[in-house]
N, C-alpha and C positions, 0 to 999 in steps of 0.2 A: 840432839838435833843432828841430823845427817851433814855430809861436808856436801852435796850436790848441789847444784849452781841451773836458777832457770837460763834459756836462752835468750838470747837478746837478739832481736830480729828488726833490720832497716825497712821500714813500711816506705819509705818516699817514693820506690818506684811506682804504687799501687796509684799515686796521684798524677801520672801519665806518662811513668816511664811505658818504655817499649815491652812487646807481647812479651820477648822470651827475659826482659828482667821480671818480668810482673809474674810469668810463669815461676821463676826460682824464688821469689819471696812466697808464693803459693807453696812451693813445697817446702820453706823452711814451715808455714804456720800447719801442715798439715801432719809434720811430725812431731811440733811442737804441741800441740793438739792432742795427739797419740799416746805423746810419754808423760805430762804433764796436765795438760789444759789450764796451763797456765805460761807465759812468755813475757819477754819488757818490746816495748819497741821504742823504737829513734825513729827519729825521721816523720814523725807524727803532725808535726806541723801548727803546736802549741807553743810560742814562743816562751822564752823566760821572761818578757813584764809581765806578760797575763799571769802567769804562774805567780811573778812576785808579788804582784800586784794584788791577786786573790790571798794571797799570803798574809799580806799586809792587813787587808778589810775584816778578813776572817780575825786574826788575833786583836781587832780592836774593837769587834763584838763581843766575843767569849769574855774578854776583860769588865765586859759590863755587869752592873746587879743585877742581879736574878731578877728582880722587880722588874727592870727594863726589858729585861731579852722575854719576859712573858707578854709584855705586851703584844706579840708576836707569835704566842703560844702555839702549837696544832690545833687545840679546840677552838682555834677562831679561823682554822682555814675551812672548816667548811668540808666540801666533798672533795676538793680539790687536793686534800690531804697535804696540806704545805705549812710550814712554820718552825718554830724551837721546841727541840724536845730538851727536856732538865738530865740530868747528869741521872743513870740507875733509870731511863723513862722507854728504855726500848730492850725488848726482850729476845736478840736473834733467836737464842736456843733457848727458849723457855726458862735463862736466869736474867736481869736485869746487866744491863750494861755496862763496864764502868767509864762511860762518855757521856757527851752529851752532844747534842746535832741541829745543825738548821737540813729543811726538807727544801728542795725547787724542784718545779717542773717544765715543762713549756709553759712559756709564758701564752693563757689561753682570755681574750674578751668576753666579756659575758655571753655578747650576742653569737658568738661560735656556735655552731649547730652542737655541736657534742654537750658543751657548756649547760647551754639555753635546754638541752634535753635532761642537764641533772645529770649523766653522766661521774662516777668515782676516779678522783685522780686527774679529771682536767677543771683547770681554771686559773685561776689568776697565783701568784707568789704572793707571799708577805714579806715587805721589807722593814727594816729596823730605821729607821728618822733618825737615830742616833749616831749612825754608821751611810751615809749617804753614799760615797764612794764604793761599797759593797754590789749594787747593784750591777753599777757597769763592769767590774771585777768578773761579777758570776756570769754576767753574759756573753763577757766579750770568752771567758772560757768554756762556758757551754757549747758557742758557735764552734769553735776549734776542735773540742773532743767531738761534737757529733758528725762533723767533717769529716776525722781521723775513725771513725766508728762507722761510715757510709765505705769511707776505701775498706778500713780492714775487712767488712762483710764481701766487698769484691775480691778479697784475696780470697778468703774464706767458702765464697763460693766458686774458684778454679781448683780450690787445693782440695775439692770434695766431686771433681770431675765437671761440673755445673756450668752455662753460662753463665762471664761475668755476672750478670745483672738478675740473677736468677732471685737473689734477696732483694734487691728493688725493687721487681714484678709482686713478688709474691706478699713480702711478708714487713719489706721496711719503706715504702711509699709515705707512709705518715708513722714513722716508729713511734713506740714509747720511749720517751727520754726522763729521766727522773735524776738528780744531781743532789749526795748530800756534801755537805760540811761536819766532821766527824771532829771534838776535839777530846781527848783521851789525854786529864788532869797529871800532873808528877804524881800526887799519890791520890787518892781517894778515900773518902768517906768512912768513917770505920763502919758503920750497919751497914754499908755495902761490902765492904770486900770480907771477899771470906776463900780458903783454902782452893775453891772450884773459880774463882771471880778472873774474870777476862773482860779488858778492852772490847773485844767485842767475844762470846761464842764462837765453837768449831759451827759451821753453816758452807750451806754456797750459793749463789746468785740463781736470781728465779730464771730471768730473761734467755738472750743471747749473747752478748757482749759484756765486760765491764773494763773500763779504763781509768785507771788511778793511779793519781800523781798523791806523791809523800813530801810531808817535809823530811827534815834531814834526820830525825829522830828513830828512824825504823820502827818494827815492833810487827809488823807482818809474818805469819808464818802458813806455809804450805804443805797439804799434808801429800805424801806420796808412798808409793809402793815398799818406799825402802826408809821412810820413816817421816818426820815433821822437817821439812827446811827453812831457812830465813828467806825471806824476800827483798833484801835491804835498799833504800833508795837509793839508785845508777844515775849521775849527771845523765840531764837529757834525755832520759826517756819515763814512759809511763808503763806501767805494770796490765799487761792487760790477761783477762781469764775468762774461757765461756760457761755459759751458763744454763741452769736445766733446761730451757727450752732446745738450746742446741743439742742438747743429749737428748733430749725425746723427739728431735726433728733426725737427728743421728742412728737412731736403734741403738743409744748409747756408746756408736763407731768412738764420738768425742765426747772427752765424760766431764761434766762439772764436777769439781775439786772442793772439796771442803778447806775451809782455811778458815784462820783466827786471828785475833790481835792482842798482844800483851805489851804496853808501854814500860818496858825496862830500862827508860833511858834516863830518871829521874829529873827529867822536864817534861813541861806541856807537848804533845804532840798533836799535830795536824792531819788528816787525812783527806783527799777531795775525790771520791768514786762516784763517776758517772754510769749512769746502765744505758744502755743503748741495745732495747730491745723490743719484742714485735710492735706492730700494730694492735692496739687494745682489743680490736675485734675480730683478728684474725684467727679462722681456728688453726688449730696447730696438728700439722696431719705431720707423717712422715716423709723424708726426702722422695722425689721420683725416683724408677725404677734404675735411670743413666747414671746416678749417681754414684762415685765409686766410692762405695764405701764396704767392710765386710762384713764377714759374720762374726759376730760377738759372741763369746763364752761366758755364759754363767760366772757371774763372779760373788765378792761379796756384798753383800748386802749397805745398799746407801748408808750415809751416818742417821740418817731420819728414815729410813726403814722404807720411803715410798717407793714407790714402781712406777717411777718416769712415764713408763711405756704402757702404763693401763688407763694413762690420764686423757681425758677427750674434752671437747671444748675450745672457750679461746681461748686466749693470753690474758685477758682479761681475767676471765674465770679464775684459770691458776693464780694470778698476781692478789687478787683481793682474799683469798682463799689465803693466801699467805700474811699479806700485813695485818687479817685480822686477828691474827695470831701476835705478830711484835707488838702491837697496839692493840690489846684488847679494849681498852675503855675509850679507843675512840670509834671503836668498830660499830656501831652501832646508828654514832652520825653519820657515817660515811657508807658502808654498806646499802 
């Protein structure tokens, strides 16, 4: 593991401080972008009860019997793609896991036009009866991270030459917001673990965005030019990293990161990654021409071999195109 240290970067100005603070957090994320595409930030604006709080509801589900926490399965979310997955039940890289997850999304009414249209990935959450306090947990932290995920796209689009609001216009007026709950056992299963087995797979995020808070357990690592580093959990702040779509909106200027998780801490660990990324139906074209971004060198080849930059479509497109891959057997109700 490399001794190299992400940046940790104060977001607060982005929520109204003045131009020329909001301009130098712009250019902390636009370097931070460059050398990593990955950063923590402060200032975020997610208090510690929510955090504890979500802390708290999360490990008194996972605690529950297997029996119970299916009642809540994925095959019972429907298209909406929302529920409990079992421990070994999601595949990022094509091995099984060794965690296990609750899915959320925006909270969507039947009668919602995307809903009522059958639409993949909106509708309602599943909550667990057993854990009642969980709901207001995941929401009141939902509201906070996608707050923190609306500024940091305002950084995001000055520190890429853009008007502010150049990602509100275009592409995050009604983003996709998708929130899991990751719990990753002290040890695991013997038929699951094996020589290659990981908390989660090397992988990187579909979207634009990701922000994630850790418990104190660590087990994040990030892969970079000059080798694998830790990510470890920093009082008060969240880990944030972009994601393909930023890079195929980028010409790959800003590159989505592959990263992993391995739970070496010999207790339960927690993780809570929110994505905050396009509109389901936005197609995903390249930045406008004002944008400063450069030219890109050939380099090497993605860890999943794909060509960001040949892909056409929405967000949509790409996103389902993706989980039907970690979830094959449920690809089929949902697709």
């Amino acid at each position: 593991m490399s001794g190299t240290r992400l940046p940790v970067i104060d977001m607060a100005p982005l929520f109204g401080g003045g131009r020329a603070e909001r301009a130098a957090v712009a250019e902390e994320i636009r370097a931070a972008c460059r050398a990593h595409g990955f950063f923590y930030v402060s200032g975020h604006g997610v208090s510690d009860s929510v955090l504890a709080a979500l802390e708290t509801a999360s490990r008194r589900f996972f605690t529950l019997p297997e029996e119970t926490k299916a009642a809540i399965a994925m095959s019972k979310g429907g298209r909406a793609w929302r529920g409990h997955f079992p421990l070994g039940g999601e595949l990022t890289s094509g091995r099984p896991d060794l965690k296990e997850g609750l899915y959320f999304g925006s909270e969507l009414p039947a009668d919602h036009p995307r809903v009522a249209a059958g639409w993949p990935l909106h509708g309602a959450n599943l909550w667990p009866a057993e854990v009642p306090e969980l709901r207001p947990a995941v929401e009141a932290y939902m509201g906070a991270a996608t707050r923190a995920g609306h500024a940091l796209m305002r950084g995001m689009a000055l520190s890429l030459g853009l008007e502010e609001d150049y990602f509100d216009r275009t592409y995050t007026a009604e983003p996709t917001i998708l929130f899991r709950i990751f719990h990753y056992p002290a040890s695991a299963p013997a038929h699951l673990k094996t020589a290659e087995s990981w908390g989660v797979g090397e992988h990187s995020d579909y979207g634009l965005l990701t922000l994630l808070a850790q418990d104190a357990k660590g087990g994040l690592q990030v892969k970079t030019p000059g080798g694998w580093i830790a990510a470890p959990p920093l009082p008060g702040t969240l880990v944030c990293n972009i994601g393909d779509m930023l890079d195929r909106l980028t010409g790959g200027w800003y590159r989505s990161t592959p990263h992993r998780v391995l739970n070496e801490s010999g207790a339960d660990r927690l993780s809570f990654p929110l994505f905050f990324d396009p509109d389901f139906a936005a197609a995903m074209e390249p930045l406008p021409p004002e944008a400063n971004i450069g030219q890109v060198a050939p380099g090497e080849p993605r860890w999943d071999d794909a060509d960001l930059q040949a892909f056409t479509g929405t967000y949509g497109d790409y996103l389902l195109g993706k989980v039907s891959k970690v979830f094959p057997e449920l690809g089929g109700d949902v697709l």
